[in-house]
C-alpha positions in Angstrom: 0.0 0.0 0.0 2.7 2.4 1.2 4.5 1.7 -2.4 1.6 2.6 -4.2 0.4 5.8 -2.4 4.3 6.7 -3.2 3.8 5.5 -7.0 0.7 7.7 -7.2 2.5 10.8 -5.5 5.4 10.5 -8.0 3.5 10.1 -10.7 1.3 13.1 -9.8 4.4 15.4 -9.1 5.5 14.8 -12.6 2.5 15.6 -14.6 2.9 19.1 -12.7 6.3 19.5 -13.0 5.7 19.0 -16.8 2.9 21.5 -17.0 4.9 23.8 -15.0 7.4 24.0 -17.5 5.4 24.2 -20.8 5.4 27.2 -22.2 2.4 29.5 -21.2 0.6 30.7 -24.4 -2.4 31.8 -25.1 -4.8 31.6 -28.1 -6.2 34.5 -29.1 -7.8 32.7 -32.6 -11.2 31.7 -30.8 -13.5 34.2 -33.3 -11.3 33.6 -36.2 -12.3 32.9 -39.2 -10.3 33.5 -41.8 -6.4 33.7 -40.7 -4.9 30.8 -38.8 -5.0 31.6 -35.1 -2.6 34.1 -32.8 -0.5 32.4 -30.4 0.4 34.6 -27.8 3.4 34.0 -25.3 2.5 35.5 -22.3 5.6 34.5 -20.5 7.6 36.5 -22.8 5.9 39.8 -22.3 5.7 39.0 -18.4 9.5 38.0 -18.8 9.9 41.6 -20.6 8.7 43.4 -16.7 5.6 45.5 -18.3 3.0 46.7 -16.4 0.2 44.4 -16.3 -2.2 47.1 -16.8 -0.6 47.9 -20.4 -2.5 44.6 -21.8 -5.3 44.3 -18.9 -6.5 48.3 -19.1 -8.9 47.1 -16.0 -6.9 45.8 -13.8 -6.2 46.8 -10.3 -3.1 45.0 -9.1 -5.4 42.8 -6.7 -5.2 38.7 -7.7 -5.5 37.8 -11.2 -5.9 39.4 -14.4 -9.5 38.9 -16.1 -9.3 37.3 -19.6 -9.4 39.7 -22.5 -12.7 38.0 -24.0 -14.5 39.0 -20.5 -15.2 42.2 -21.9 -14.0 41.9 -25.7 -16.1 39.3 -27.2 -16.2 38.5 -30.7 -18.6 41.0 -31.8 -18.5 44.3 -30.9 -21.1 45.1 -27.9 -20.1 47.4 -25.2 -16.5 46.8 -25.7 -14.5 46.9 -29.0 -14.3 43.4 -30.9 -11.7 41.4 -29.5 -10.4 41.5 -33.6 -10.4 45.6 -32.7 -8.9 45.4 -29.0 -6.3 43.0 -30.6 -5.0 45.1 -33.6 -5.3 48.4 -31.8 -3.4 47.4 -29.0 -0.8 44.5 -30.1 -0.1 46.5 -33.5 0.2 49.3 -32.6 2.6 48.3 -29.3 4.7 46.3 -32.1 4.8 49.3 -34.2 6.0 51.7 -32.1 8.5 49.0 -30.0 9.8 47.7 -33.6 9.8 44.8 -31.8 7.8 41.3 -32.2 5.9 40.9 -35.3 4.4 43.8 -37.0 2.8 42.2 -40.7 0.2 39.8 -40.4 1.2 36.5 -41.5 4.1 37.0 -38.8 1.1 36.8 -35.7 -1.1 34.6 -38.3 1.1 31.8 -38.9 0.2 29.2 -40.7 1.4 25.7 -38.5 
């Protein structure tokens, strides 16, 4: 029994230990339709020490950040489109950075 509770224990710490180090991305391609989803590494722009609130415009510092579709869903209603929100804000971040990609088939890949 002892075995087996230790078995299970292992086994447990390694399917965390392997989400732990995937690489945290996020799809931002759920109202696509016609270009090939965004991947978006979060990581990297944590990694790059910018103020939360540069991305997530509503947040006050207190637990965590709410989901960009909570308020930009994929057609427009009281918040811009998520397609808008996306383009305004990434693009134009990009653009004036010259960093990260700045044409479209560079945040549309194709896989």
């Amino acid at each position: 029994m002892r075995r087996l509770v230790i078995s299970l224990v292992s086994v447990c710490f390694l399917v965390v230990a392997a989400f732990a180090a995937a690489p945290q991305v996020a799809t931002l391609g759920k109202c696509q339709k016609r270009k090939p989803p965004v991947v978006f590494p979060h990581k990297k722009h944590v990694d790059m020490k910018l103020d939360c609130k540069v991305c997530h415009h509503k947040y006050e510092g207190k637990g965590e950040p709410r989901s960009c579709f909570t308020c930009h869903k994929c057609e427009k209603g009281k918040a811009p489109s998520a397609k808008m929100a996306f383009h305004k804000k990434c693009v134009k971040c990009h653009k004036k950075e010259k960093k990260g990609p700045r044409r479209c088939s560079q945040c549309h890949a194709k896989k």
